[in-house]
C-alpha positions in Angstrom: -7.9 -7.0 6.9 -5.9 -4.1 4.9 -9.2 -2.4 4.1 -10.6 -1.6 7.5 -7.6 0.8 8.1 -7.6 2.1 5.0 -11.2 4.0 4.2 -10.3 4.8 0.6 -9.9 0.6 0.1 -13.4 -0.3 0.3 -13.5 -2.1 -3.1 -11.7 -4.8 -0.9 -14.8 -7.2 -0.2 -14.5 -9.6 2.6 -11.9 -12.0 3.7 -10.9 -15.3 2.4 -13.8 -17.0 4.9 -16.6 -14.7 3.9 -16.4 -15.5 -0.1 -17.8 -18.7 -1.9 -16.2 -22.1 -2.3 -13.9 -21.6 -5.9 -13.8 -17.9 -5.6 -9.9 -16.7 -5.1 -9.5 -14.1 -2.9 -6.6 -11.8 -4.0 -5.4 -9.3 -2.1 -4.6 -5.5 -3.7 -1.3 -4.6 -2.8 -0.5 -0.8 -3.4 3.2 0.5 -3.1 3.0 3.4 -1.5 5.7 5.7 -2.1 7.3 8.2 0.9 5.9 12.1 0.8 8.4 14.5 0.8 7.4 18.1 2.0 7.8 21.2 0.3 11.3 21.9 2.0 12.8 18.3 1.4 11.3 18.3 -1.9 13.1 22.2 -2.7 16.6 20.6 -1.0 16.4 17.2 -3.6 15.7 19.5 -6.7 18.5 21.9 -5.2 16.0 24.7 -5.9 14.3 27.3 -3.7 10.6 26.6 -1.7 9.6 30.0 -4.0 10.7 28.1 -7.2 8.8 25.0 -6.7 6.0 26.8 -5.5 6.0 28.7 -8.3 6.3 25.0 -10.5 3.4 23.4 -8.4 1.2 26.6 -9.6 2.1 26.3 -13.1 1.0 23.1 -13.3 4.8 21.6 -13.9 5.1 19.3 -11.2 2.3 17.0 -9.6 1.3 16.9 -5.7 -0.8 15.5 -3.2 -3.0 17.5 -1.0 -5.3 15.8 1.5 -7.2 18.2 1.9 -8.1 21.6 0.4 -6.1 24.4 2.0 -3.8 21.6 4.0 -0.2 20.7 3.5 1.5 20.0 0.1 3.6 16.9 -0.6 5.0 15.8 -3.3 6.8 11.9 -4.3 10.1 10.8 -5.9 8.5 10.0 -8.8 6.7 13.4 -9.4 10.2 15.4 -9.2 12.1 13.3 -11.4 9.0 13.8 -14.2 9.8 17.0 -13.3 13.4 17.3 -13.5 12.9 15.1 -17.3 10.7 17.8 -18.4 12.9 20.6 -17.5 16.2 19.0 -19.1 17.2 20.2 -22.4 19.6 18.9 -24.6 23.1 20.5 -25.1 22.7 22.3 -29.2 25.9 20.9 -30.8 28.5 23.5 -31.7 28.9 24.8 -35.1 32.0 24.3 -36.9 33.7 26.3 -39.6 30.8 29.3 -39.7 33.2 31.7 -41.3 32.2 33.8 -38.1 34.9 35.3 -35.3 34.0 36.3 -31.6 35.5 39.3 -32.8 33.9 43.0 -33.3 34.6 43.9 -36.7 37.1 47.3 -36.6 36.4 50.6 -38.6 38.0 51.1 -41.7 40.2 54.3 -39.6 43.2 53.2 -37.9 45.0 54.9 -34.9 
């Protein structure tokens, strides 16, 4: 059975044998997505290891860690909450301000 692999499923009680007459047995099934490392993660975003580092410790971008001082990972769906949160929308354009990209010139000529 799936829960005698997996430590962290022992809410999974018995097999389909072991439980009463009338009880249905259904089976958890969790979708475990692929952990990408700090470097694969960095080369997805198109952003330096520094840079998510620096996200991770702000708090901007979830990770997993097994275990305290071990190896960071991160999944797909982690860095595209990420990428959503850092998008910002284009300001439209204003139109007709009366303004010029042009410094104004001193009233003396040359």
């Amino acid at each position: 059975m799936l829960h005698s692999s997996f430590p962290f499923l022992s809410f999974l009680k018995g097999d389909a044998e072991e439980v009463s007459p009338g009880y249905i047995n259904t089976e958890v099934i969790i979708i475990m997505e692929k952990l990408l490392t700090r470097k694969e993660a960095a080369r997805l975003l198109g952003i330096s290891i520094a840079t998510l580092d620096a996200a991770r410790a702000n708090g901007q971008v979830s990770f997993v860690q097994y275990c305290e001082n071990g190896s960071v990972y991160f999944t797909e769906l982690s860095l595209q909450e990420y990428v959503a949160r850092s998008t910002h929308r284009a300001k439209p354009r204003e139109i007709n301000t009366g303004t010029t990209f042009r410094n104004p010139r001193n009233g003396v000529r040359r």
